[in-house]
C-alpha positions as CSV (number, residue, x, y, z in Angstrom):
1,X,0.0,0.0,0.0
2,X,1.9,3.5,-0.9
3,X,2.4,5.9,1.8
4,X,0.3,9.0,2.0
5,X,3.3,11.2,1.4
6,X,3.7,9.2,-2.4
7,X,-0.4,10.0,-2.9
8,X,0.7,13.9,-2.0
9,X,3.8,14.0,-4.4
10,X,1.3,12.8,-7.2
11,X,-1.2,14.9,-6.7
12,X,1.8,18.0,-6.6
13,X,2.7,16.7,-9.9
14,X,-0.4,16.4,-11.4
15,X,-1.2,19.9,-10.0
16,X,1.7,21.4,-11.5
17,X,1.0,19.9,-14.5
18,X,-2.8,21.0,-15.1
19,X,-1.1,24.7,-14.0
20,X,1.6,24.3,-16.7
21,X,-1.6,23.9,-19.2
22,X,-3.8,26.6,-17.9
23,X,-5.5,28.6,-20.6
24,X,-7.2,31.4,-18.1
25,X,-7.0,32.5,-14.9
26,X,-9.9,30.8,-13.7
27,X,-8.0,27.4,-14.5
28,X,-5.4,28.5,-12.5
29,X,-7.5,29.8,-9.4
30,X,-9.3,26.2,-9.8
31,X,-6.4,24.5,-8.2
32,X,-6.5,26.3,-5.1
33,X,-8.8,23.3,-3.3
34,X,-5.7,20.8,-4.3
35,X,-3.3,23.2,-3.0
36,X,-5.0,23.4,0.0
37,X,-5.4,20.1,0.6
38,X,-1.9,19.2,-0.3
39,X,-0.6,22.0,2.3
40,X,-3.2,21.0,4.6
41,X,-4.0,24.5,5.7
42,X,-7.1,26.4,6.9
43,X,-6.8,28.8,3.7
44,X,-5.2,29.7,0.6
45,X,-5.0,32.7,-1.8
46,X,-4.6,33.0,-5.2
47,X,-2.6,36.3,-5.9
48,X,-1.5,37.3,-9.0
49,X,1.8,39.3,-10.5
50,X,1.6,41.8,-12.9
51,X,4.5,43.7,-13.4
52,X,5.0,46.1,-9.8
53,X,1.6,45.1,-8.8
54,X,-0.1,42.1,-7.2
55,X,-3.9,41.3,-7.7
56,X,-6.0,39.3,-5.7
57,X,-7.5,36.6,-7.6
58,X,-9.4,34.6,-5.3
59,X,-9.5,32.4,-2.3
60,X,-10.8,28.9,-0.2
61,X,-10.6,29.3,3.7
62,X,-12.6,28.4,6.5
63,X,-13.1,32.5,6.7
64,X,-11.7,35.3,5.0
65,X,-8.3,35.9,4.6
């Protein structure tokens, strides 16, 4: 039976991969459930770069961030 740690590295690759083939932001924001899970945190944000500035794209967390 795999350890839970080899279920977690899958999942980060297949993560990464599905973000490597985004076509929009919303793809991208989409993952933020896995990435939560895989951190195993109360909340994560999806924050975006754009030159000087960051915008904040969206979020999943037992309250607001």
């Amino acid at each position: 039976m795999p350890d839970a740690r080899g279920h977690e590295d899958q999942r980060l690759l297949r993560s990464g991969a599905l973000l490597s083939d985004a076509a929009c932001l919303d793809d991208v924001a989409a993952l933020r459930l896995t990435a939560r899970e895989i951190a195993g945190s109360d909340g994560i944000a999806v924050v975006l770069r754009d030159g000087g500035r960051c915008h904040y794209v969206d979020e999943d967390a037992i309250e607001i961030l």
